[in-house]
N, C-alpha and C positions, 0 to 999 in steps of 0.2 A: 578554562583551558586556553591557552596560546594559541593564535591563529596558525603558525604554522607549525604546530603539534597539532593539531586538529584536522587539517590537511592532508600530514601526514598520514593519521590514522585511518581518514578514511580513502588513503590509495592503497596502504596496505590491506585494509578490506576487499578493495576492487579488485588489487591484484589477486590476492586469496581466492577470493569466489573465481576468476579465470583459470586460473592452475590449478586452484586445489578442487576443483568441481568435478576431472578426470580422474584425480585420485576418487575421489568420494564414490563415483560411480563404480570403480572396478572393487574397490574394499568393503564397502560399507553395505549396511542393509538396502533389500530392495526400496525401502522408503525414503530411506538416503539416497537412493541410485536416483530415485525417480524425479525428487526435488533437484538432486544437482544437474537432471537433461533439461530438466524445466527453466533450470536459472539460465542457461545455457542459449538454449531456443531464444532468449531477449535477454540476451548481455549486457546491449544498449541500452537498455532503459534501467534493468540491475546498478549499470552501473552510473547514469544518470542520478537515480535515486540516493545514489550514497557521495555522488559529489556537491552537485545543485543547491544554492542556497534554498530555494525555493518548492515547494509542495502542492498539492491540491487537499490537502489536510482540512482546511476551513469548507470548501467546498465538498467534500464529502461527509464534512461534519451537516453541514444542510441537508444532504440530501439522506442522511440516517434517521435525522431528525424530522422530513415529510414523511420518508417511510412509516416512521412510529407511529405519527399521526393519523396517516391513514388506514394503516392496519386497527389502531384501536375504534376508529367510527366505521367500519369496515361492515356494510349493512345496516347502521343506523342514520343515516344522517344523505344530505345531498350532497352534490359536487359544490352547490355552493357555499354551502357550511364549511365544509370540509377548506374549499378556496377562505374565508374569511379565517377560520383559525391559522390554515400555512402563513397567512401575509400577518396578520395581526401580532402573533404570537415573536418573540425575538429570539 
């Protein structure tokens, strides 16, 4: 996609989610209502997210993957085990 068709697309997202979030609320199901006060409450970072080249994607990729880790030795093993698999493992 063209840089700036891509640009595009995601201002008309941002704009969408600011105006059409008041619609959503007054029309839509309660669970639609609820999501659109919610996006609302942090517009700034909604809309941060849909402009910003940039993510924490890789980094929360880590931190899913010590979760996992340590829920599966989760009473078997020590903090140091557990330390040597988090660092070891890639």
């Amino acid at each position: 996609m063209p840089e700036s068709s891509q640009a595009w697309s995601v201002t008309v997202e941002a704009n969408c989610c600011s105006t059409g979030s008041a619609k959503l609320k007054q029309a839509g199901p309660i669970s639609v209502a609820k999501f659109a006060s919610f996006l609302r409450q942090d517009l700034d970072a909604v809309t941060a997210g849909l402009t910003l080249e940039w993510s924490s994607g890789i980094v929360e990729g880590h931190v899913n993957r010590v979760k996992t880790i340590k829920g599966a030795m989760y009473g078997r093993a020590s903090f140091r085990l557990l330390r040597i698999r988090i660092l070891t493992r890639p």
